[in-house]
C-alpha positions as CSV (number, residue, x, y, z in Angstrom):
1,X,-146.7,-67.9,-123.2
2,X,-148.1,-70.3,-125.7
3,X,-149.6,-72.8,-123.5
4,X,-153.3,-73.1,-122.5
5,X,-153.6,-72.3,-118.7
6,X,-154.4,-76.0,-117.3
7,X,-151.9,-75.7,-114.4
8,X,-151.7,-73.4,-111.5
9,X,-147.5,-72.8,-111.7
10,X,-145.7,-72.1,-109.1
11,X,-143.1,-69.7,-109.3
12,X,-140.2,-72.0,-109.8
13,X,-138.3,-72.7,-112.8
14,X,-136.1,-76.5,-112.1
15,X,-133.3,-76.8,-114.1
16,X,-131.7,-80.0,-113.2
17,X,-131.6,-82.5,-110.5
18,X,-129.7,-85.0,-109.0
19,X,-131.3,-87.7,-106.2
20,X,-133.3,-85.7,-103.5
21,X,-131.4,-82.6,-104.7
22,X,-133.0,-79.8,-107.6
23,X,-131.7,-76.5,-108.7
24,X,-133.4,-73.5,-109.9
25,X,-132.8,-70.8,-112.5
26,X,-131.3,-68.5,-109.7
27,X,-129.0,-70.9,-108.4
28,X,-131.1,-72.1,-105.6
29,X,-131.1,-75.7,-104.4
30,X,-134.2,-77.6,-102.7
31,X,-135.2,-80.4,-101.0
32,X,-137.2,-82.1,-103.3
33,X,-140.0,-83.9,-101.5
34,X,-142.8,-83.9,-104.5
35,X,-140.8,-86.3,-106.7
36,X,-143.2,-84.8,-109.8
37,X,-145.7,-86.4,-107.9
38,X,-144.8,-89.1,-106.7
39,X,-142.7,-90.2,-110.3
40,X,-139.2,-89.7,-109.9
41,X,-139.5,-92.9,-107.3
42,X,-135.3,-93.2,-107.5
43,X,-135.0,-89.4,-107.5
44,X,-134.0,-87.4,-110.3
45,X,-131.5,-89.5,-113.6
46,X,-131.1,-92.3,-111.0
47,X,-127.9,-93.7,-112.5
48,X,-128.9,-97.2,-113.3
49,X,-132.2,-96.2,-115.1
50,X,-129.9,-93.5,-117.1
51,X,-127.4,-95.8,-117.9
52,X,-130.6,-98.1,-119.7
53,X,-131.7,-95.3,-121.2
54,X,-128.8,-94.0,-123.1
55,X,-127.9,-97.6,-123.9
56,X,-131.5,-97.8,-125.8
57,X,-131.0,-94.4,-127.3
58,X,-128.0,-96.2,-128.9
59,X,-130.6,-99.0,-130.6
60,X,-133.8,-98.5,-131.7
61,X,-136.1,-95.4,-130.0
62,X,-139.7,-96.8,-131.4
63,X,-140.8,-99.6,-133.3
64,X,-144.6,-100.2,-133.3
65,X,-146.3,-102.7,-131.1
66,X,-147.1,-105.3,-134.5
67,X,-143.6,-106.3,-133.7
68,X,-141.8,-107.9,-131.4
69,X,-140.3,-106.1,-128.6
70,X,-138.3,-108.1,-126.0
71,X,-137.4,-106.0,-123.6
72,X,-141.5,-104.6,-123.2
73,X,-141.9,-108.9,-122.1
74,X,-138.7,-108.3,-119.5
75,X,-140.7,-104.9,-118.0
76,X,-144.1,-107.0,-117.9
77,X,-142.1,-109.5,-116.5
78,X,-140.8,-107.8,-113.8
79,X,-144.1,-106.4,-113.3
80,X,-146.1,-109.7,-112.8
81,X,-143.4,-111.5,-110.7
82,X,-144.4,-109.5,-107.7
83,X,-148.0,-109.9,-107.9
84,X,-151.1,-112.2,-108.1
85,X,-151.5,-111.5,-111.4
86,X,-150.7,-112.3,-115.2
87,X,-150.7,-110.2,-118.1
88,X,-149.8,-106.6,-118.3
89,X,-150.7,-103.7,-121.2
90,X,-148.2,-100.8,-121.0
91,X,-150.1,-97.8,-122.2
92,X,-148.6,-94.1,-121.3
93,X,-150.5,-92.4,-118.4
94,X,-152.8,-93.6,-115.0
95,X,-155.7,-92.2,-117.0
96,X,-154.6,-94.6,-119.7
97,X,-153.9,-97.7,-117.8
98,X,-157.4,-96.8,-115.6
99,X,-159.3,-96.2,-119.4
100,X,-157.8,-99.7,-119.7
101,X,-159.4,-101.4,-116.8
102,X,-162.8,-99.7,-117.6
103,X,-162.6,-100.6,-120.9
104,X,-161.7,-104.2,-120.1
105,X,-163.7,-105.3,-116.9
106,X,-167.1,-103.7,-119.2
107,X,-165.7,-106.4,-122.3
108,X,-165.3,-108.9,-120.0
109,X,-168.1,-109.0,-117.4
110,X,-171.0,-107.8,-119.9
111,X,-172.1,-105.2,-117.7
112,X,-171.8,-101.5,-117.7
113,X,-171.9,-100.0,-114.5
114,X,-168.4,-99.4,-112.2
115,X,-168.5,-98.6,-108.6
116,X,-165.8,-96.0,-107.5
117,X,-165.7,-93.9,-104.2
118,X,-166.1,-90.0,-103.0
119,X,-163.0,-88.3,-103.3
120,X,-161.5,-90.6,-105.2
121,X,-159.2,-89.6,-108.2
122,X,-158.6,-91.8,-111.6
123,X,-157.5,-89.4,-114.1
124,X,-158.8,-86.7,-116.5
125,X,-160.4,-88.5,-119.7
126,X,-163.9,-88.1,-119.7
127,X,-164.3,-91.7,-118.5
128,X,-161.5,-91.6,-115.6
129,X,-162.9,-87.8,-114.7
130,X,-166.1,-89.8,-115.1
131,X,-165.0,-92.1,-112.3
132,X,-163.7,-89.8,-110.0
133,X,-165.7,-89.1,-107.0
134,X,-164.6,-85.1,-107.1
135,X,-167.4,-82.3,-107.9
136,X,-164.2,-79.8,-108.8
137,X,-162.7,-82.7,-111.5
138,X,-166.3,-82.4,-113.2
139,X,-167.3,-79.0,-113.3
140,X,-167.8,-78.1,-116.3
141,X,-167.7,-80.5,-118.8
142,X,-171.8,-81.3,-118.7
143,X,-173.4,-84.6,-118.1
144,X,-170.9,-87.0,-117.0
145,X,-170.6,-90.9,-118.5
146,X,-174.1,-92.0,-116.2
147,X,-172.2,-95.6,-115.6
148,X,-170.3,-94.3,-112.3
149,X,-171.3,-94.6,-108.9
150,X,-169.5,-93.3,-106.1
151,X,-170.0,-94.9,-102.4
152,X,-168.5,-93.0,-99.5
153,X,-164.8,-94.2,-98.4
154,X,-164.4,-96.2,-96.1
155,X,-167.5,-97.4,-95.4
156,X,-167.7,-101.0,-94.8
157,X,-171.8,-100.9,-94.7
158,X,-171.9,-99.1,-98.0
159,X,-170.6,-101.4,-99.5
160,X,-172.3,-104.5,-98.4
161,X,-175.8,-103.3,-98.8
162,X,-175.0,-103.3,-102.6
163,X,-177.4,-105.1,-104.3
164,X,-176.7,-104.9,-108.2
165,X,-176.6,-107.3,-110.8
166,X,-175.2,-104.5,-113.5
167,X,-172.0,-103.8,-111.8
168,X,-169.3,-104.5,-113.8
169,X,-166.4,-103.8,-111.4
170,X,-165.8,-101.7,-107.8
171,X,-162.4,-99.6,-108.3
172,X,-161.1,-98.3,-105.1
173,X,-157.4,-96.1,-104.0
174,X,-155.9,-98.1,-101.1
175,X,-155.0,-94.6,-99.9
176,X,-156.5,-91.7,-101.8
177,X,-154.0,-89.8,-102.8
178,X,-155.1,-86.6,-104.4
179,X,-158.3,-86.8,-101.8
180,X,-156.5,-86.1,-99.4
181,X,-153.7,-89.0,-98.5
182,X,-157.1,-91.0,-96.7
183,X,-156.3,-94.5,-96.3
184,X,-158.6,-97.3,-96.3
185,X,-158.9,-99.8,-93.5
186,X,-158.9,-103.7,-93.7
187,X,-162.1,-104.4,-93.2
188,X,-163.3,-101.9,-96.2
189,X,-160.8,-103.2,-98.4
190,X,-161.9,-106.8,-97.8
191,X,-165.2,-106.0,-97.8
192,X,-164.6,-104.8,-101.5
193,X,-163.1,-107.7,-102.5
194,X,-165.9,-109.7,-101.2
195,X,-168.7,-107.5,-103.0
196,X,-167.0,-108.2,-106.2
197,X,-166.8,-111.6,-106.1
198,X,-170.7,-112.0,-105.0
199,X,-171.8,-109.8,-107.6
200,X,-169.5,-111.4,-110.3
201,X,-167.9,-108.0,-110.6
202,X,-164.2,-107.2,-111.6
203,X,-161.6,-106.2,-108.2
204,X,-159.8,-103.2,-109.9
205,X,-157.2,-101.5,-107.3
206,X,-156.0,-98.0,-108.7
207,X,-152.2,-98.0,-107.9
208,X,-151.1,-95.6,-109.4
209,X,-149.8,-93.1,-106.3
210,X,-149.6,-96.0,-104.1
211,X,-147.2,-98.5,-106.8
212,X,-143.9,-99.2,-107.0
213,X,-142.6,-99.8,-103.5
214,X,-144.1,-96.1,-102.7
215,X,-145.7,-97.9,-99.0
216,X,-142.9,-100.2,-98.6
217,X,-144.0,-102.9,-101.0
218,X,-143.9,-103.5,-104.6
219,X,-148.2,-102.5,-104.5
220,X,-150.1,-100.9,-101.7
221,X,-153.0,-103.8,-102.0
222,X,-150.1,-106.3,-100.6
223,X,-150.5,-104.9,-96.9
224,X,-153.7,-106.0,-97.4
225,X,-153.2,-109.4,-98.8
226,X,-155.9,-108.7,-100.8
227,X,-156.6,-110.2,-104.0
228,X,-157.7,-108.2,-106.9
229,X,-158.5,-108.7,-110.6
230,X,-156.6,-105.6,-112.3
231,X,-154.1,-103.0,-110.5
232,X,-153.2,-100.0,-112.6
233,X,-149.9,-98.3,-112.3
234,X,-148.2,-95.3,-113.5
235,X,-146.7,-92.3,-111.9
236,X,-143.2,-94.5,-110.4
237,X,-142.6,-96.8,-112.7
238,X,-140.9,-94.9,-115.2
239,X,-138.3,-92.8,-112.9
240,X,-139.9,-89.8,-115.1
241,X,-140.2,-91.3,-118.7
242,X,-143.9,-91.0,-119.3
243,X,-145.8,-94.7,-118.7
244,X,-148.8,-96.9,-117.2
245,X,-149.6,-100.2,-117.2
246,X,-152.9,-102.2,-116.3
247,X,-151.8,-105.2,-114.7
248,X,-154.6,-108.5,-114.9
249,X,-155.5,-112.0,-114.5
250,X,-154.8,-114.7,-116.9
251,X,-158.6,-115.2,-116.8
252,X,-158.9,-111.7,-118.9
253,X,-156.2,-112.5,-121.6
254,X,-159.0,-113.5,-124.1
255,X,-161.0,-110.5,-123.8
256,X,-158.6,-108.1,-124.9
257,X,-157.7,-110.1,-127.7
258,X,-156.2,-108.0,-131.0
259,X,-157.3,-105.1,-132.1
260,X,-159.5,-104.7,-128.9
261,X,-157.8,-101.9,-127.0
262,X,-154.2,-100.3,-128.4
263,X,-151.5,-97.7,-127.3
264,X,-149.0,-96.7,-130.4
265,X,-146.4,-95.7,-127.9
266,X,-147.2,-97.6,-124.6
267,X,-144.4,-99.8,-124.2
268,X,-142.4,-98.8,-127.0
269,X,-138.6,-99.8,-126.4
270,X,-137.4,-96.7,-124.6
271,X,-140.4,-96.9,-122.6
272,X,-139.6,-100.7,-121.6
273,X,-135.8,-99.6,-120.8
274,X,-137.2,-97.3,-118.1
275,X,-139.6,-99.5,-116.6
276,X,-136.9,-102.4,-116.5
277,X,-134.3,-100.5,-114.9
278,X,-136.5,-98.6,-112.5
279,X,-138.2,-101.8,-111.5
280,X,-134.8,-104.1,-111.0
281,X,-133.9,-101.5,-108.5
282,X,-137.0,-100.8,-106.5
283,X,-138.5,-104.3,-106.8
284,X,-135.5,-105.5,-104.7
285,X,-136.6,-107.1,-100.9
286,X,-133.7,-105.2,-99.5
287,X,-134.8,-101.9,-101.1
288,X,-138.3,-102.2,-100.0
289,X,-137.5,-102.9,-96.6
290,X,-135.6,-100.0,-96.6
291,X,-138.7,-98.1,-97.7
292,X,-140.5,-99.6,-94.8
293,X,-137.9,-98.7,-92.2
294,X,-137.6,-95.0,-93.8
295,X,-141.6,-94.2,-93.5
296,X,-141.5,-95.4,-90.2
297,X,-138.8,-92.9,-89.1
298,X,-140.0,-90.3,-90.7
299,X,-143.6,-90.7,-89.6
300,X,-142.6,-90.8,-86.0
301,X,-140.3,-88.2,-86.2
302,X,-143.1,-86.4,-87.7
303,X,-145.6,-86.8,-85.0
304,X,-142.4,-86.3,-82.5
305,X,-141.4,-82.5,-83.8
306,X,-144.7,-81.1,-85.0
307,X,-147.7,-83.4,-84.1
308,X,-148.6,-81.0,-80.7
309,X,-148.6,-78.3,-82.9
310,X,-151.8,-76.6,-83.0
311,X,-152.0,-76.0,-86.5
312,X,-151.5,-79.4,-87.0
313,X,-155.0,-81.8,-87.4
314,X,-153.7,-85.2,-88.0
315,X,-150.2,-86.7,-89.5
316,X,-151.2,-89.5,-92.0
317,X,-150.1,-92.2,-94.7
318,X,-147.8,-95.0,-95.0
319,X,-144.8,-96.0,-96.4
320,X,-142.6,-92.6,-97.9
321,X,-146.5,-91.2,-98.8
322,X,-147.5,-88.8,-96.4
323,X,-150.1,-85.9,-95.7
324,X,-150.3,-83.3,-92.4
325,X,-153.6,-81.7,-92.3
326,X,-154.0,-78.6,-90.9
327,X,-156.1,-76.4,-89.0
328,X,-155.0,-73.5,-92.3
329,X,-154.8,-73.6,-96.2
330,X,-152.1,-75.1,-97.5
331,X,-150.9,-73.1,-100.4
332,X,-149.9,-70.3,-98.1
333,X,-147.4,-73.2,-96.3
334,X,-146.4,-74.6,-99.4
335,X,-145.4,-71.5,-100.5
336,X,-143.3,-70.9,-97.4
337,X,-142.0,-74.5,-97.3
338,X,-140.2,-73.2,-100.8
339,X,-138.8,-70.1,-99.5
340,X,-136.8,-72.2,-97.2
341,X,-136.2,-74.5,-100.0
342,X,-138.3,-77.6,-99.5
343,X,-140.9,-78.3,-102.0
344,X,-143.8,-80.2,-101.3
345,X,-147.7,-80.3,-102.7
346,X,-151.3,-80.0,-101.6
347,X,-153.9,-82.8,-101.4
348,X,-157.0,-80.8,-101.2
349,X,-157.2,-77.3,-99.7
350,X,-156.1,-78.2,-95.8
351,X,-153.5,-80.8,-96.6
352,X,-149.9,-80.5,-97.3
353,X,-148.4,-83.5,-99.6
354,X,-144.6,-84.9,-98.7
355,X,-143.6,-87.9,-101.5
356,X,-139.8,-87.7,-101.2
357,X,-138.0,-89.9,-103.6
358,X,-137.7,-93.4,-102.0
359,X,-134.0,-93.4,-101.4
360,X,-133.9,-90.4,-99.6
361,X,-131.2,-90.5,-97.1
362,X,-132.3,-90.1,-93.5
363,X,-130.5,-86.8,-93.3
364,X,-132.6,-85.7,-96.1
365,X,-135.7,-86.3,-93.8
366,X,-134.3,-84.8,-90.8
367,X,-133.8,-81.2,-92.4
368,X,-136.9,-81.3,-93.7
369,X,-139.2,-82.3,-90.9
370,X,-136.7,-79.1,-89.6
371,X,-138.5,-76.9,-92.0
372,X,-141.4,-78.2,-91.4
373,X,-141.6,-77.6,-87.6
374,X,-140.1,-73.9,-88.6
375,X,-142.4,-73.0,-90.7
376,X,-145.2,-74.7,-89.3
377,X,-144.2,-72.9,-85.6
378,X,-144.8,-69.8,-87.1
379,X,-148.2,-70.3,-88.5
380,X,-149.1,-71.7,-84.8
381,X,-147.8,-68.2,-83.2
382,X,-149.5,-65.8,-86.2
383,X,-152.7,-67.8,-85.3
384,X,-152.1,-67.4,-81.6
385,X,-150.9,-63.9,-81.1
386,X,-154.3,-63.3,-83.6
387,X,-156.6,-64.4,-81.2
């Protein structure tokens, strides 16, 4: 094989997909409750965003940003309409779109130093591994960039005793996804919000797991009713086609004037035919109360078929994003949760992952909380009959 060994593969070769469904090179079929990580937000070649696509395939695949591109303004758009905020740059990645908000709350404030949180995740750039509050992301790579600060999670104290002048901006997860599916609490979140505007700092919400009508609304934040400067998304809003966008405040637009910050493909027109589609389906009320009334279910039916088992610590998450942790590592799970053909991720060492494509059917979720308690049964009675 001729690729550098950056991923730990498991020992599954997909060769296409269809909604919830994916096949193998054997022939096998699984449930397919990772969604690449919480991307393929429709499931896999959700017709409507296909149809776009091959409709743009037909036109024009890439012209650079020093033109025109309509349909980029329709995404962006589509993209403000549901938020507080103003102006969006499409870039190609959540490292990207988070480089972006670094970059731009450091322009515009004057200041240099950016408060993130332990555990937290914002990419894999040297700034964004920079700002993540993970000793594994950094090992490594040598001295890290020194203008990063991480405060414990969810710890409303810790962040009012901040007293600092320098800080630039406070970037926070609403839930921390690849920390562990953690979510934060009102008060924190508020509390945040409140820092920043004492200390003249930027409010940057990382939304890149958490976007795109993952929790039930359009943004994780809106649960909240909080209020931030910049959100950053990714991961969802593409249905698969590789994108990001920082998302801001009209009071930003003259910092990242031209020739300040670029992207030669962010937003190029295929890009923008994804985002478009993907968005005019899940940005729908009716979808995203559907969302709501899906992670409801499944969280209760969740806590109702495995939640007294012993291997089980705690069920948690919101909306279709959810993480059991457990009592046991969860690779060895995740492996079995395969063999009986449901595929699903880890969020640290002791947590298992579920991000099921948002119109999964509630069938769908039935068979796999099934596997679940299956395999999840037999773990409790290995650990039992070992004691």
């Amino acid at each position: 094989m001729s690729l550098f060994p950056t991923y730990k593969r498991f020992p599954l070769t997909i060769v296409s997909g269809s909604g919830t469904t994916v096949i193998d090179n054997k022939g096998k079929e699984y449930l397919d409750f990772v969604s690449g990580i919480g991307v393929c937000n429709l499931g896999h070649r959700p017709p409507h965003v296909q149809k776009a696509l091959e409709e743009q395939l037909h036109n024009v695949w890439h012209v650079s940003n020093l033109y025109q591109i309509p349909i980029q303004n329709e995404a962006a758009e589509l993209l403000t309409s549901t938020t507080n905020l103003d102006y969006v740059f499409f870039c190609n990645s959540g490292a990207e779109a988070n480089e972006a908000a670094i970059k731009l709350a450091r322009k515009h404030t004057f200041k240099e130093k950016i408060l993130t949180f332990k555990q937290s995740f914002h990419g894999r750039t040297f700034a964004t591994m920079s700002a993540s509050g993970q000793e594994k992301v950094h090992q490594g790579f040598g001295t890290l960039l020194p203008t990063f600060e991480y405060l414990p999670y969810n710890d409303t104290k810790a962040v009012q005793d901040v007293q600092d002048d320098q800080v630039a901006a406070i970037m926070v997860e609403v839930i921390q996804g690849e920390g562990g599916v953690i979510q934060g609490n009102k008060e924190f979140m508020e509390a945040i919000e409140q820092k920043c505007r004492e200390l003249g700092a930027l409010f940057i919400i990382d939304e890149v797991q958490t976007g795109i009508g993952r929790t039930g609304k359009a943004f994780a934040y809106q649960h909240f009713g909080l209020d931030p400067d910049i959100i950053t998304s990714a991961k969802g809003l593409g249905s698969g086609f590789p994108v990001g966008a920082m998302i801001g405040k009209e009071k930003l637009a003259e910092t990242f004037s031209a020739g300040t910050h670029g992207s030669t493909f962010g937003g190029n027109p295929l890009a923008s035919a994804a985002i478009k589609a993907t968005l005019e389906v899940i940005f729908k009320p009716d979808f995203l109360q559907s969302v709501m009334e899906k992670g409801y279910f499944f969280q209760e039916l969740l806590n109702e078929k495995i939640g007294s088992l012993s291997v089980v610590k705690e069920i948690r998450g919101h909306g279709l994003m959810t993480g059991i942790a457990i009592h046991t590592e969860a690779l060895p799970v995740i492996d079995e949760l395969r063999d009986h053909h449901l595929l699903a991720v880890p969020a640290g060492p002791f947590v298992v992952r579920l991000l099921p494509p948002l119109n999964v059917s509630y069938q769908e979720m039935k068979r796999a909380v099934e596997i679940l308690a299956e395999v999840l049964d037999q773990i409790t009675d290995k650990t039992i009959n070992s004691d």
